[in-house]
N, C-alpha and C positions, 0 to 999 in steps of 0.2 A: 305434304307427306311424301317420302320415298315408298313404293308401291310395289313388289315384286307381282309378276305374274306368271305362272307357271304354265303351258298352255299356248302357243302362237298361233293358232287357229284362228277363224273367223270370230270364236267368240271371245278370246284374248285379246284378239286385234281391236274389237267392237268397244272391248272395257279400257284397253289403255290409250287407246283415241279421244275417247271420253273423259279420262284423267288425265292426261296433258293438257288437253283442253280447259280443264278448267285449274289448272295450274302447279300439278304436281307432278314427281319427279317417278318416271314410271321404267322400270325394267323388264324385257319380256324375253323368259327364257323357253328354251322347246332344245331338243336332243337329235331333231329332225330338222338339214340342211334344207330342207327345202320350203319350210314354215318362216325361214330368215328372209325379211321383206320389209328390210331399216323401209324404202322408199313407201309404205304405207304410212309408216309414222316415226317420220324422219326425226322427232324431236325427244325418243325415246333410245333408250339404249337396247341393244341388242345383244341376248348372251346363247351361244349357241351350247349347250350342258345338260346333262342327266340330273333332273330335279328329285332324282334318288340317290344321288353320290352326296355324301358329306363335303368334302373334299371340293367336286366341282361346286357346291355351294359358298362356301367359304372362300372359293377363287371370284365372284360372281359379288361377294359380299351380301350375304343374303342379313349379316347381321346388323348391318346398317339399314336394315326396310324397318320404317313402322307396321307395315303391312304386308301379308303374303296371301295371294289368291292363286288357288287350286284350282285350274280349271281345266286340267289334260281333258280328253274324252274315257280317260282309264280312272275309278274309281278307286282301283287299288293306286295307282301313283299317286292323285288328290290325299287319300290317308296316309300314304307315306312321307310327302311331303308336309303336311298337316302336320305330323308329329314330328319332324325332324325340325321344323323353323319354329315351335313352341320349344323344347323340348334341351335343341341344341345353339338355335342361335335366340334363342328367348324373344320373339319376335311379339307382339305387346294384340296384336289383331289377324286372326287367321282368320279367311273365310276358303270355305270348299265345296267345289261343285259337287253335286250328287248326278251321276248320268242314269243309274236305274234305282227308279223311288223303291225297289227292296232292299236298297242298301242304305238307305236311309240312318236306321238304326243305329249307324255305326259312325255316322258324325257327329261325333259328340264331343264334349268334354276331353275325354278319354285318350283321345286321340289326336289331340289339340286340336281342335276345329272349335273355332268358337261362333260362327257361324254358318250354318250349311244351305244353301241356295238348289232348290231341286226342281229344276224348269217346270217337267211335266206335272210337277202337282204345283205349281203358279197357275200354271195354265189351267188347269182342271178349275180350280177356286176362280179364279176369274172369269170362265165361261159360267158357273154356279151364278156367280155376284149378277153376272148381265141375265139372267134367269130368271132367277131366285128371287121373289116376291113373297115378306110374312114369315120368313124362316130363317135362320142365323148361319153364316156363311163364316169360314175359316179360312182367312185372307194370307196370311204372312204368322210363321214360329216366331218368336222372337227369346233371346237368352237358353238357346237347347231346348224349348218346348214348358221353359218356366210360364210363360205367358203369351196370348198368342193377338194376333187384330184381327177381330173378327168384323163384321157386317149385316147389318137386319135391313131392309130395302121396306118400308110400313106400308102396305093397302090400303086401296084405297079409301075402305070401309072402318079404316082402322079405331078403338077405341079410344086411343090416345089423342086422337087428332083436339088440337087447341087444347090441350094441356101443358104445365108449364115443362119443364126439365124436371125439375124437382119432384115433381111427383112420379118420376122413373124409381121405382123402388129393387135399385142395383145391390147388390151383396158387397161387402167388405172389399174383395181382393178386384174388382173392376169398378172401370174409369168410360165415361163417353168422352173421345178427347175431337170426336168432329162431327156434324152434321151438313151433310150434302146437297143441297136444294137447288135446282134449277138453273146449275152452272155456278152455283155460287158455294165457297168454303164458309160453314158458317161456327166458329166459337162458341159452344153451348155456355150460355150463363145461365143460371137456375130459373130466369124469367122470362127465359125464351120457348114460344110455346111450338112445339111439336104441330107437324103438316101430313095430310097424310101421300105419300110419294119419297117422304125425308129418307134419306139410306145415312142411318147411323153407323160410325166406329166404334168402336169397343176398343179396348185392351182391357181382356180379363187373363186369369191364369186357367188351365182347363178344368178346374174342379169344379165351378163357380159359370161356365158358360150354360146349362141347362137353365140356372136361375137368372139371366141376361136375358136369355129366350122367352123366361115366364114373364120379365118386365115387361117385358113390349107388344107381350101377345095378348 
């Protein structure tokens, strides 16, 4: 993929190191001469432009990216960019950083963000998951909050223990698509019977996670 990244900071730097690396074609623009630092990641292009000008975008070719990541430290640049490479160069995958989880809200759809990545509530859910025993943890949004991967981590006491999969009595709109056991990924098949310590995934949509909770509990 051609990759735009908006953003030439530590955490721009971090993402398109990682995507050269594993083989695609990565551009990283910033509007700040001094964020320019080809010799970090010599195999990436470098565009020195205001990722809020039209104009410097289309010098930049931002229409040729399959992908455009928003990742300034400014929340309003991330939406403005968001909507300009949706909007005006039809760009097929936009993700955008979220820097303060109140503005959350407002990465949506709407604004051509079709993914919004919000560190601090990563981190929040993730310190939860390593916690969190017996109760249902919300990992990762997934499609603007259509559906989300959630996480139950089972006790040790739990009622389920040696029962098969199947008798998880999950609601229509969720899926258990992994169970976690002691270093190991394990593919739930309907005859594989639940341990108690298992830290189950989910993808449910949020309507339907209360009733996730009541399977397992």
């Amino acid at each position: 993929m051609r990759v735009a990244i908006a953003g030439a900071g530590s955490v721009g730097r971090s993402i398109g190191a990682e995507l050269v690396e594993n083989g695609h074609q990565v551009m990283l623009i910033d509007r700040s001469p001094e964020a320019m630092k080809p010799e970090r990641i010599p195999n990436a292009e470098w565009v020195l432009a205001d990722a809020c000008e039209v104009s410097s975008l289309e010098d930049a070719g931002l229409q040729t990216c399959d992908v455009v990541i928003a990742c300034t430290g400014d929340d309003k640049v991330n939406l403005v960019l968001s909507l300009l490479a949706k909007t005006e160069f039809a760009v097929n995958r936009v993700v955008g950083r979220v820097n303060d989880p109140r503005n959350e809200w407002l990465f949506t759809d709407a604004w051509g963000v079709d993914v919004a990545v919000s560190t601090p509530r990563i981190l929040a859910a993730l310190v939860e998951e390593a916690v969190t025993v017996g109760d249902l943890v919300r990992l990762f949004t997934l499609r603007q909050g259509q559906a989300n991967l959630v996480e139950v981590t089972l006790p040790p006491h739990t009622t389920m223990a040696g029962r098969p999969v199947r008798d998880l009595n999950l609601p229509r709109d969720a899926a258990l698509v992994t169970i976690l056991r002691g270093g190991r990924v394990i593919v739930p098949s309907p005859d594989e019977p639940i341990e108690p310590g298992d830290e189950l995934l989910f993808v449910a949509s949020p309507e339907v996670e209360d009733l996730v909770r009541r399977a397992v509990s």
